[in-house]
mmCIF file of the C-alpha atoms, coordinates in Angstrom:
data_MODEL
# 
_entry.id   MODEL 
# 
loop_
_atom_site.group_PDB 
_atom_site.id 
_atom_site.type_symbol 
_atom_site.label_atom_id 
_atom_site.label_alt_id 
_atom_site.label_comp_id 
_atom_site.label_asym_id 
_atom_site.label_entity_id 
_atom_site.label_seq_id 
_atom_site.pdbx_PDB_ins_code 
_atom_site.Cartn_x 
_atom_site.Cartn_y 
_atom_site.Cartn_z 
_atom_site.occupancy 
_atom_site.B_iso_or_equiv 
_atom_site.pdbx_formal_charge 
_atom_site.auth_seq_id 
_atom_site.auth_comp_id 
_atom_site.auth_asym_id 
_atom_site.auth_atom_id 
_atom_site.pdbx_PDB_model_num 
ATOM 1   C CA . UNK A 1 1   ? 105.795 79.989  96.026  1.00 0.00 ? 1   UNK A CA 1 
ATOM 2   C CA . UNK A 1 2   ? 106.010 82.257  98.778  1.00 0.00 ? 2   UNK A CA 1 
ATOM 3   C CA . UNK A 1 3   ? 108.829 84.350  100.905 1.00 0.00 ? 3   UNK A CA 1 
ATOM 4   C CA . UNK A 1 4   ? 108.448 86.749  104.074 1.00 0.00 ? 4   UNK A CA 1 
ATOM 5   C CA . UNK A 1 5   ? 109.851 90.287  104.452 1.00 0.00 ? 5   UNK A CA 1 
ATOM 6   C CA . UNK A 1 6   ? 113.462 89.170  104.913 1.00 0.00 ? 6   UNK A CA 1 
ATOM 7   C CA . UNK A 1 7   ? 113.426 86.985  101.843 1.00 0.00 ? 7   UNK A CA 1 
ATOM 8   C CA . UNK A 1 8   ? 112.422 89.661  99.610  1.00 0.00 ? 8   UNK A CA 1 
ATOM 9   C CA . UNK A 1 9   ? 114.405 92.151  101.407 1.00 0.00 ? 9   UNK A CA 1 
ATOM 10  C CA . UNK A 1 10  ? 117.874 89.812  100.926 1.00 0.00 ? 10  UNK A CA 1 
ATOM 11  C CA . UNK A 1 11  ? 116.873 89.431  97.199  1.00 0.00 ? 11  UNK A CA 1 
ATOM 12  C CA . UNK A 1 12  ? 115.900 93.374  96.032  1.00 0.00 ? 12  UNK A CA 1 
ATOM 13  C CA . UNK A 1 13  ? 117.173 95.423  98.936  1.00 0.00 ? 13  UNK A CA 1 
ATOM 14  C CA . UNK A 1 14  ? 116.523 98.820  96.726  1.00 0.00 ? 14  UNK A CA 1 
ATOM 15  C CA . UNK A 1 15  ? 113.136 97.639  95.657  1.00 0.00 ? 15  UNK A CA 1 
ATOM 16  C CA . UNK A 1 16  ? 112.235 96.720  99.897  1.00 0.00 ? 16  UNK A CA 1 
ATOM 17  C CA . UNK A 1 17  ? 113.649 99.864  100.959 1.00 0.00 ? 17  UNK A CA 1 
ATOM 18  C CA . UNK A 1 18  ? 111.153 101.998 98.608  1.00 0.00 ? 18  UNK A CA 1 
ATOM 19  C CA . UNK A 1 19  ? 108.497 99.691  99.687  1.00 0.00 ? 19  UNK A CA 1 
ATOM 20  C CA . UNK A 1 20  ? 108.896 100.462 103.536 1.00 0.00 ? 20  UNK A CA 1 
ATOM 21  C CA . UNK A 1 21  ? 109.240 104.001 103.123 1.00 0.00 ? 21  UNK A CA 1 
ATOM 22  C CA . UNK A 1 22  ? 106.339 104.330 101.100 1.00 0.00 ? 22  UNK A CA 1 
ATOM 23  C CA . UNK A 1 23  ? 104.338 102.324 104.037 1.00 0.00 ? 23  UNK A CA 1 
ATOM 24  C CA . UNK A 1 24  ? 105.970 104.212 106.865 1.00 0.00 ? 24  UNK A CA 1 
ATOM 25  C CA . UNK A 1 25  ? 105.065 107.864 105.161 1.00 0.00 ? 25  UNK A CA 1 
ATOM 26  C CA . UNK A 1 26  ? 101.627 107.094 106.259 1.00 0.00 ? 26  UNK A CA 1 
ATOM 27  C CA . UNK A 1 27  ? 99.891  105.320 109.039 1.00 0.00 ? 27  UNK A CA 1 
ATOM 28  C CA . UNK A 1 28  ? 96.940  104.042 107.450 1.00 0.00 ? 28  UNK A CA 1 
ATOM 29  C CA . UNK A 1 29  ? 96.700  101.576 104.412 1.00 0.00 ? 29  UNK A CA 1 
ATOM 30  C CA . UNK A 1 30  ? 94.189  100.054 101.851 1.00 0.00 ? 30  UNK A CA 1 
ATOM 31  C CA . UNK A 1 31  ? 94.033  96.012  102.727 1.00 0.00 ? 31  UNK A CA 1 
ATOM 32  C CA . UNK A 1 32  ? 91.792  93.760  100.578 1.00 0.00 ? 32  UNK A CA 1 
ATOM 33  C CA . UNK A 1 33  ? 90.289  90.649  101.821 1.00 0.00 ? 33  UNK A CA 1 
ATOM 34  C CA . UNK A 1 34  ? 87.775  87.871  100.084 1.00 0.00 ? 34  UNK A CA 1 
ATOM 35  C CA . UNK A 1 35  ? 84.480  87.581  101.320 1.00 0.00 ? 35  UNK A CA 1 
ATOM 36  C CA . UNK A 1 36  ? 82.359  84.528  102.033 1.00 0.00 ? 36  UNK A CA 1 
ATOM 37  C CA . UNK A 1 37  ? 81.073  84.961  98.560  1.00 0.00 ? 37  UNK A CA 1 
ATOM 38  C CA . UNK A 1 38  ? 84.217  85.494  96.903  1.00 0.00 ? 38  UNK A CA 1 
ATOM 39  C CA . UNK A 1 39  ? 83.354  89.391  96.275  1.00 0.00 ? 39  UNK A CA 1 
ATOM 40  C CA . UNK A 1 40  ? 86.351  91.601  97.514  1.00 0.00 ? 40  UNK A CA 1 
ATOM 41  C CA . UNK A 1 41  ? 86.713  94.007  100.730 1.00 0.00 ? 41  UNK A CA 1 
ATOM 42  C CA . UNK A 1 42  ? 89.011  96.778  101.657 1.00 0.00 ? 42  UNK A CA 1 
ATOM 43  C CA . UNK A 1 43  ? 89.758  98.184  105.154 1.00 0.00 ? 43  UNK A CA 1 
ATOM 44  C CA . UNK A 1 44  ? 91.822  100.479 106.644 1.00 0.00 ? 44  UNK A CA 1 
ATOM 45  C CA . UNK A 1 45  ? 94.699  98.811  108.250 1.00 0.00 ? 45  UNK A CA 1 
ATOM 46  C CA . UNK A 1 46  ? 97.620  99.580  109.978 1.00 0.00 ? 46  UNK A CA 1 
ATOM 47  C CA . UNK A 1 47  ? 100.880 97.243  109.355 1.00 0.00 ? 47  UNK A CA 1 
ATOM 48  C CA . UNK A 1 48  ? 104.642 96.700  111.113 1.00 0.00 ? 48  UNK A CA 1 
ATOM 49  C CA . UNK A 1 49  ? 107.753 95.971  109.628 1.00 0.00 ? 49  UNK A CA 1 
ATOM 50  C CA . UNK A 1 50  ? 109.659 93.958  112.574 1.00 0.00 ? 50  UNK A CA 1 
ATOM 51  C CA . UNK A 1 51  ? 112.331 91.067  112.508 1.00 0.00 ? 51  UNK A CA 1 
ATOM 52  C CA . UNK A 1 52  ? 112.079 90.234  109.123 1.00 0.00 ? 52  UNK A CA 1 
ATOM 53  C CA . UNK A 1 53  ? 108.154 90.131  108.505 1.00 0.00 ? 53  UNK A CA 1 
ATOM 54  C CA . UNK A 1 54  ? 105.428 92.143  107.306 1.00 0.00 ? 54  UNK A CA 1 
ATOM 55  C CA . UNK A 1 55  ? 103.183 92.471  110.531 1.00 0.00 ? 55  UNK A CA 1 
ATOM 56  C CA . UNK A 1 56  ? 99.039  92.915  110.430 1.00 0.00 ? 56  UNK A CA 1 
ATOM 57  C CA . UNK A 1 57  ? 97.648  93.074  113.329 1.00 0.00 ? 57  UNK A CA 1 
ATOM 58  C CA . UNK A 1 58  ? 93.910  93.250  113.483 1.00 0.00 ? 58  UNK A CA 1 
ATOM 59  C CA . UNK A 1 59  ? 90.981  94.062  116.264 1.00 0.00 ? 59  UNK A CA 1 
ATOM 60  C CA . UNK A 1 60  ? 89.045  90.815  117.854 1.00 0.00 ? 60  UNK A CA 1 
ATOM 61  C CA . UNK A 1 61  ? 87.148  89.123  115.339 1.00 0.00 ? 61  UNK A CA 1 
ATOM 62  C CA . UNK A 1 62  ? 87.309  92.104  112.291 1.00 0.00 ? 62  UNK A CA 1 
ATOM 63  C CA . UNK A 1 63  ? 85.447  90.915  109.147 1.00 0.00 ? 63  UNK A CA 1 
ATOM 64  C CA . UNK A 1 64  ? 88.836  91.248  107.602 1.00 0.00 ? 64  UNK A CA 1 
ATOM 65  C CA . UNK A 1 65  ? 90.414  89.185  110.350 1.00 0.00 ? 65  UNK A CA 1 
ATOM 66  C CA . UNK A 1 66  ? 87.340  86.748  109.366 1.00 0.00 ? 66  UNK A CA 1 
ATOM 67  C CA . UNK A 1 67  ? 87.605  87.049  105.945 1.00 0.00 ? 67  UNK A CA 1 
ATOM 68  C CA . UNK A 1 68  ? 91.748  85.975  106.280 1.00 0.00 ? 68  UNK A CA 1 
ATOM 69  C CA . UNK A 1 69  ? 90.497  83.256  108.752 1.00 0.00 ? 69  UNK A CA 1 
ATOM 70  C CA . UNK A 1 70  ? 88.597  81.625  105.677 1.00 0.00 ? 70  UNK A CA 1 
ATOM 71  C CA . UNK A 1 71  ? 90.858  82.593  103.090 1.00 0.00 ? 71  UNK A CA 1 
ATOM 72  C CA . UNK A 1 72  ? 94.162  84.021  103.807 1.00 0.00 ? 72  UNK A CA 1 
ATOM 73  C CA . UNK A 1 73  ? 94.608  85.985  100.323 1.00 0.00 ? 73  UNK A CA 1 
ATOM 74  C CA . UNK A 1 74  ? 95.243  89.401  101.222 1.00 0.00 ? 74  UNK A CA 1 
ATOM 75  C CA . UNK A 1 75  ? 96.739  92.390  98.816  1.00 0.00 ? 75  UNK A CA 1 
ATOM 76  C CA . UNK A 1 76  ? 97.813  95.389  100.516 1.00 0.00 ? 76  UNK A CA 1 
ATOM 77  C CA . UNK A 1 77  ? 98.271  98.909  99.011  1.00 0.00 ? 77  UNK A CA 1 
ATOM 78  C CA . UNK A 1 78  ? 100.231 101.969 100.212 1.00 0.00 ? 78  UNK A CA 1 
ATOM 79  C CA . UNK A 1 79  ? 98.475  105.063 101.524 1.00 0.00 ? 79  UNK A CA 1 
ATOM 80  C CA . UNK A 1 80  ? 99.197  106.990 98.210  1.00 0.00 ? 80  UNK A CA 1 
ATOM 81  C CA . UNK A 1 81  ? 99.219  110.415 100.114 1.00 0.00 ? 81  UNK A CA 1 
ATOM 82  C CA . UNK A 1 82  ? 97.707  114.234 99.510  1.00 0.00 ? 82  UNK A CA 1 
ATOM 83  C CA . UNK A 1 83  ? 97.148  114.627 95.820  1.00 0.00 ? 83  UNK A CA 1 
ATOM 84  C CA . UNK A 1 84  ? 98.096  113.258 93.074  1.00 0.00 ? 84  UNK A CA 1 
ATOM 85  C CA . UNK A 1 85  ? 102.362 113.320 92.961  1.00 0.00 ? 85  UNK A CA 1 
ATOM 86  C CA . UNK A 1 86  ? 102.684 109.704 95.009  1.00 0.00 ? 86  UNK A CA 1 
ATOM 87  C CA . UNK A 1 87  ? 106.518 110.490 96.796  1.00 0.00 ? 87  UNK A CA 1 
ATOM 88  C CA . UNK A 1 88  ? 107.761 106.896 96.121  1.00 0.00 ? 88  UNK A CA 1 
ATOM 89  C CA . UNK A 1 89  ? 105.038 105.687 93.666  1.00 0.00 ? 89  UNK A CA 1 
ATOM 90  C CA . UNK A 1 90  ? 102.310 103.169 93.876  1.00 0.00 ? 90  UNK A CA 1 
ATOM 91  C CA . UNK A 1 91  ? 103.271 100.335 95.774  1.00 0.00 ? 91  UNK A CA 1 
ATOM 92  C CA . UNK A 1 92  ? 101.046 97.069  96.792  1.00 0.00 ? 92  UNK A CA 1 
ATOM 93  C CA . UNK A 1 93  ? 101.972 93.801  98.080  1.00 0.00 ? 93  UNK A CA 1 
ATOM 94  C CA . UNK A 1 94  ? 99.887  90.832  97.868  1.00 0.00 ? 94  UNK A CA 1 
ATOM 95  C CA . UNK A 1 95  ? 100.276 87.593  99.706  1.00 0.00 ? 95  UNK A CA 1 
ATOM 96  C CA . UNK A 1 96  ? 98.573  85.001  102.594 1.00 0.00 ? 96  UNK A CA 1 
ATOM 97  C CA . UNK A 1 97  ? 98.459  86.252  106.015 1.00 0.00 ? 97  UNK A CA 1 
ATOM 98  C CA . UNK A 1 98  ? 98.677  83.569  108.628 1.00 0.00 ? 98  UNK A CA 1 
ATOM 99  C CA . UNK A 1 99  ? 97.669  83.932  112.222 1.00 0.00 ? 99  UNK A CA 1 
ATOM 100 C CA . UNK A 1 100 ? 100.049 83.640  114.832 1.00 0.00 ? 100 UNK A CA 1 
ATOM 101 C CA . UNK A 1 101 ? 98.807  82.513  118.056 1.00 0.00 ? 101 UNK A CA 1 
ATOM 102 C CA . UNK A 1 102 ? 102.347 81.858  119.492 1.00 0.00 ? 102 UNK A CA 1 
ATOM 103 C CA . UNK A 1 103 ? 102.439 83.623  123.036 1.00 0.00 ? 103 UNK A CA 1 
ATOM 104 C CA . UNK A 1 104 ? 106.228 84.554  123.239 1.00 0.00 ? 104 UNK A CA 1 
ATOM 105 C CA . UNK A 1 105 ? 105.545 86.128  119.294 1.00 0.00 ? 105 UNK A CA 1 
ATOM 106 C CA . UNK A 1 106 ? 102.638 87.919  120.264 1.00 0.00 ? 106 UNK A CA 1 
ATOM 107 C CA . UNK A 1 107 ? 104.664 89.554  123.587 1.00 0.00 ? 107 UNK A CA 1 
ATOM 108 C CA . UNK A 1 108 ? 107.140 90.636  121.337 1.00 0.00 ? 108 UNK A CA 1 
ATOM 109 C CA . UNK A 1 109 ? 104.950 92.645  119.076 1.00 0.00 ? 109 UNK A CA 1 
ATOM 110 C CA . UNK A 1 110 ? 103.294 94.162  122.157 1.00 0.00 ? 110 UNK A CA 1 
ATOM 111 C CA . UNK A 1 111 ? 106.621 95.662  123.144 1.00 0.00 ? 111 UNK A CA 1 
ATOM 112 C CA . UNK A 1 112 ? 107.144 96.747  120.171 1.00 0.00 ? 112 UNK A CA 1 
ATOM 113 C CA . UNK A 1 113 ? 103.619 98.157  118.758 1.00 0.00 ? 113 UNK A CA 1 
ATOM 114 C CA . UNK A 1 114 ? 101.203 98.473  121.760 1.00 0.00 ? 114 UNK A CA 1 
ATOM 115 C CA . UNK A 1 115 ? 98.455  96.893  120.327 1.00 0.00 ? 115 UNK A CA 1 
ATOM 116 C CA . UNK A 1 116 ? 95.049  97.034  122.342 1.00 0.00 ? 116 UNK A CA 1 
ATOM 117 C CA . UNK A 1 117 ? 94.856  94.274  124.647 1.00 0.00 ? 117 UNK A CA 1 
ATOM 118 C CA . UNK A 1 118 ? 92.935  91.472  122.408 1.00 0.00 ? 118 UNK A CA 1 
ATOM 119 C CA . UNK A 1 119 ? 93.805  91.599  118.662 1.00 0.00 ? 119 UNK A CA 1 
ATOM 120 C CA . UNK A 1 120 ? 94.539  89.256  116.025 1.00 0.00 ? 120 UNK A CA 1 
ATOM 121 C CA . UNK A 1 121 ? 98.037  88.879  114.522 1.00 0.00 ? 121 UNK A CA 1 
ATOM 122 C CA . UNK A 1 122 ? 99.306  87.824  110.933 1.00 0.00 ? 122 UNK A CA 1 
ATOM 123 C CA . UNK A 1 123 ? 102.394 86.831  109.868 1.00 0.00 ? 123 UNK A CA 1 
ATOM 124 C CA . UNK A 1 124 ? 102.527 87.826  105.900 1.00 0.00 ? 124 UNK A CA 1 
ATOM 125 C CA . UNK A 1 125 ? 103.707 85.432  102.895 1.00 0.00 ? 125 UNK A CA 1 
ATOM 126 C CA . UNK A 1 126 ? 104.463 87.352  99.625  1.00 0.00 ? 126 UNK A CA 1 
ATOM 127 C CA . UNK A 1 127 ? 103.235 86.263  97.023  1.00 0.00 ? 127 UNK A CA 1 
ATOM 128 C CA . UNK A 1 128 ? 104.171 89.575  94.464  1.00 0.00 ? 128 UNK A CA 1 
ATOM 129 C CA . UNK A 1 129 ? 105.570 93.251  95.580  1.00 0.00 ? 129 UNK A CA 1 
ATOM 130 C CA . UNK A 1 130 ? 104.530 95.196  92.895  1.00 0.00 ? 130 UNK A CA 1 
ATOM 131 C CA . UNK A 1 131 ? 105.877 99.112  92.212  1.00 0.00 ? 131 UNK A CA 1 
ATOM 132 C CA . UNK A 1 132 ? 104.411 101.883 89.775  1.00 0.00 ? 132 UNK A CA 1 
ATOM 133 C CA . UNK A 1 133 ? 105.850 105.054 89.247  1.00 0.00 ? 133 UNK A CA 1 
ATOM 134 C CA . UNK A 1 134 ? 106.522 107.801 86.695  1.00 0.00 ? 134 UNK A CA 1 
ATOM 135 C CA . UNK A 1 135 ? 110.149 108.311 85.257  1.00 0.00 ? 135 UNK A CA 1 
ATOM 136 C CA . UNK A 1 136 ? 111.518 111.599 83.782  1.00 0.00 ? 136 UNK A CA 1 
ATOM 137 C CA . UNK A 1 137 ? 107.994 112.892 83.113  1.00 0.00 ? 137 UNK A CA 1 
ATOM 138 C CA . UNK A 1 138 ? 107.649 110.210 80.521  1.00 0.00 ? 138 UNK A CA 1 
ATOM 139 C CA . UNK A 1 139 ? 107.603 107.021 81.303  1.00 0.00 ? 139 UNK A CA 1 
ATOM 140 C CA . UNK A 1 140 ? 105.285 104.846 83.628  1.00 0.00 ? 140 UNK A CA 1 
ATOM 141 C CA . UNK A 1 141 ? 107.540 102.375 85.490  1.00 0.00 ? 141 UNK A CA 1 
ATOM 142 C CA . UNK A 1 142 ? 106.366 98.957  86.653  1.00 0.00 ? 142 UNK A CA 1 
ATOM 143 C CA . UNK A 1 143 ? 108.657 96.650  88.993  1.00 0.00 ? 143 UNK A CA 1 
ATOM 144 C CA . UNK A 1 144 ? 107.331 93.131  90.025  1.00 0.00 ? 144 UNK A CA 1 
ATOM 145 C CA . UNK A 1 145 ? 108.811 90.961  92.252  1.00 0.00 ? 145 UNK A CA 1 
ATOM 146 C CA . UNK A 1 146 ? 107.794 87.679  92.614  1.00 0.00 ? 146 UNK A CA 1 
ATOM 147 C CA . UNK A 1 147 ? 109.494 84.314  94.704  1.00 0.00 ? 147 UNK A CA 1 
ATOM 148 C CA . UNK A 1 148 ? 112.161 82.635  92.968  1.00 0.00 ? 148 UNK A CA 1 
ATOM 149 C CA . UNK A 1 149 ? 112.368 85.478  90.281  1.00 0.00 ? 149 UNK A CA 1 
ATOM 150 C CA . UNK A 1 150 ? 114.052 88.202  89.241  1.00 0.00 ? 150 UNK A CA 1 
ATOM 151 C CA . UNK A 1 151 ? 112.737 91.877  89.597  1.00 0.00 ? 151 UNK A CA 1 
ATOM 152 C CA . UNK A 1 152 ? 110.975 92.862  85.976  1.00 0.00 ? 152 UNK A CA 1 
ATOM 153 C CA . UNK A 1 153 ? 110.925 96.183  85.111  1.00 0.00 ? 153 UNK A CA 1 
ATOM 154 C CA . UNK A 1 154 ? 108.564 97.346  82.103  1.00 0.00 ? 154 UNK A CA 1 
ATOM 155 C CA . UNK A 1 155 ? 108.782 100.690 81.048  1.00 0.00 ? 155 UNK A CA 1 
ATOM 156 C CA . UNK A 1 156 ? 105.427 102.374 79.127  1.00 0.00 ? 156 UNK A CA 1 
ATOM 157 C CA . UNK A 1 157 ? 105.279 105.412 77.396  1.00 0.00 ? 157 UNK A CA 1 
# 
């Protein structure tokens, strides 16, 4: 099961709120892709947050635009920042990217991001939002959300 942006942002508006501040702090985030062989790679990667979807937009014919071509599994982590305090906490998404090769879709994102002239464009599917942070010094705190679920919080000392 699956949902875009919106979908998780109707069901844990908190949880989405965190989650896009933590992504807009930085410009630069951790994306990992599957390889021909199966073996995992990370690239830098910028990503959008426009009507209702988690945007990645990619340069013509990236190995990680290549990798999602063959395999559209993606998990995306957060720019955790300068040192070690993590504003926000740790927080990845994971999912399928699909490309979007719909011209009037693609001219909106232009307006919107600027992209250079060629570049590939994926639509996001979550598959699990996943949050980690420390609470009063004590506790580690980890929210998953998954489709059709509801938010679990476990708390570890």
């Amino acid at each position: 099961m699956t949902a875009n942006w919106a979908a998780f942002a109707t069901a844990e508006p908190d949880l989405a709120d965190t989650v896009e501040k933590r992504f807009g702090a930085y410009t630069h985030h951790i994306l990992a892709t599957l390889r021909k062989d199966g073996s995992p790679r990370t690239s830098g990667l910028e990503v959008r947050f426009l009507n209702g979807e988690l945007w990645l937009g990619m340069m013509p014919d990236s190995l990680k635009a290549l990798d999602l071509h063959r395999d559209p599994r993606f998990a995306l982590q957060a720019n955790p920042g300068e040192g070690t305090g993590m504003g926000g906490g740790d927080v990845r998404i994971s999912g399928r990217a699909i490309e979007v090769d719909d011209v009037e879709t693609k001219a909106g994102y232009v307006e919107e991001v600027e992209p250079p002239e060629q570049f590939h464009l994926f639509r996001t599917e979550l598959t699990e939002v996943v949050r980690t942070y420390v609470e009063d010094d004590t506790y580690l705190v980890v929210q998953v959300w998954t489709p059709g679920a509801p938010l679990r919080t476990v708390k570890r000392t």
